[in-house]
C-alpha positions as CSV (number, residue, x, y, z in Angstrom):
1,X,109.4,69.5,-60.4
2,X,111.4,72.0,-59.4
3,X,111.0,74.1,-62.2
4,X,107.0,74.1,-61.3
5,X,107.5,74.7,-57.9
6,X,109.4,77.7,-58.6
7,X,107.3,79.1,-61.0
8,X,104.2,78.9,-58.4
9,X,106.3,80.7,-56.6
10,X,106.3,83.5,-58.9
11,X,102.7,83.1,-59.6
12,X,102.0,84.0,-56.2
13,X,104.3,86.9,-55.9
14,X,107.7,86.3,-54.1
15,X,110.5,87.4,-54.7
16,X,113.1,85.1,-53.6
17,X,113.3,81.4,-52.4
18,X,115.5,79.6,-49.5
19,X,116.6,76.5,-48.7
20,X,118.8,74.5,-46.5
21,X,121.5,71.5,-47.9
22,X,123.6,69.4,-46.1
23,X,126.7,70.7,-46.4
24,X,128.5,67.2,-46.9
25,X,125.5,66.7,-50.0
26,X,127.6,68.0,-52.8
27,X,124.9,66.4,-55.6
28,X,122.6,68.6,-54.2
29,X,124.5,71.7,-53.4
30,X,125.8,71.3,-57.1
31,X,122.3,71.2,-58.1
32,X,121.4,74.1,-56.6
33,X,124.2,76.0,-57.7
34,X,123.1,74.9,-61.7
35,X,119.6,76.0,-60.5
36,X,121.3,79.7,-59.7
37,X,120.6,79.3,-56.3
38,X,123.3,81.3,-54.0
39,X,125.2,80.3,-51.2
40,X,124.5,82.9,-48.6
41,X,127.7,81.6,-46.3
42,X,125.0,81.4,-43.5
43,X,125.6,77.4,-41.6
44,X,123.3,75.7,-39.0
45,X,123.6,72.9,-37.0
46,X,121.0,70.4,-36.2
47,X,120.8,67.5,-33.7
48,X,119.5,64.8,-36.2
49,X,120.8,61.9,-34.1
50,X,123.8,63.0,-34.9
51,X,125.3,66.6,-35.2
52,X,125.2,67.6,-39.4
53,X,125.7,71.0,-40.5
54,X,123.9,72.7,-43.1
55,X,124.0,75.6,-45.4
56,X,121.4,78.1,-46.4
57,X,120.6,78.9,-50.4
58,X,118.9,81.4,-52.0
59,X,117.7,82.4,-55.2
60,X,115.9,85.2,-56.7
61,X,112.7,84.9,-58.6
């Protein structure tokens, strides 16, 4: 699914794609990193009932 989304992405002209993971999901964030996506070092916090912090990927196309 990914894989699809990504190339629509090209289809349509980006260049680059971003996202933001849980920092405390390491399935995903390992995921991403097997999907070349970058860790940009850039962290957010959100108030989700709780406090969580989060870390933004990116990934060129």
């Amino acid at each position: 699914m990914i894989e699809f989304a990504l190339e629509q992405l090209v289809t349509e002209k980006y260049s680059k794609v971003g996202l933001w993971v849980l920092n405390t999901n390491e399935n995903a964030i390992n995921f991403y990193k097997k999907m070349v996506f970058s860790d940009t070092g850039i962290f957010k916090e959100e108030n989700l009932g709780e406090v969580v912090t989060e870390i933004f990927f990116t990934k060129e196309l």
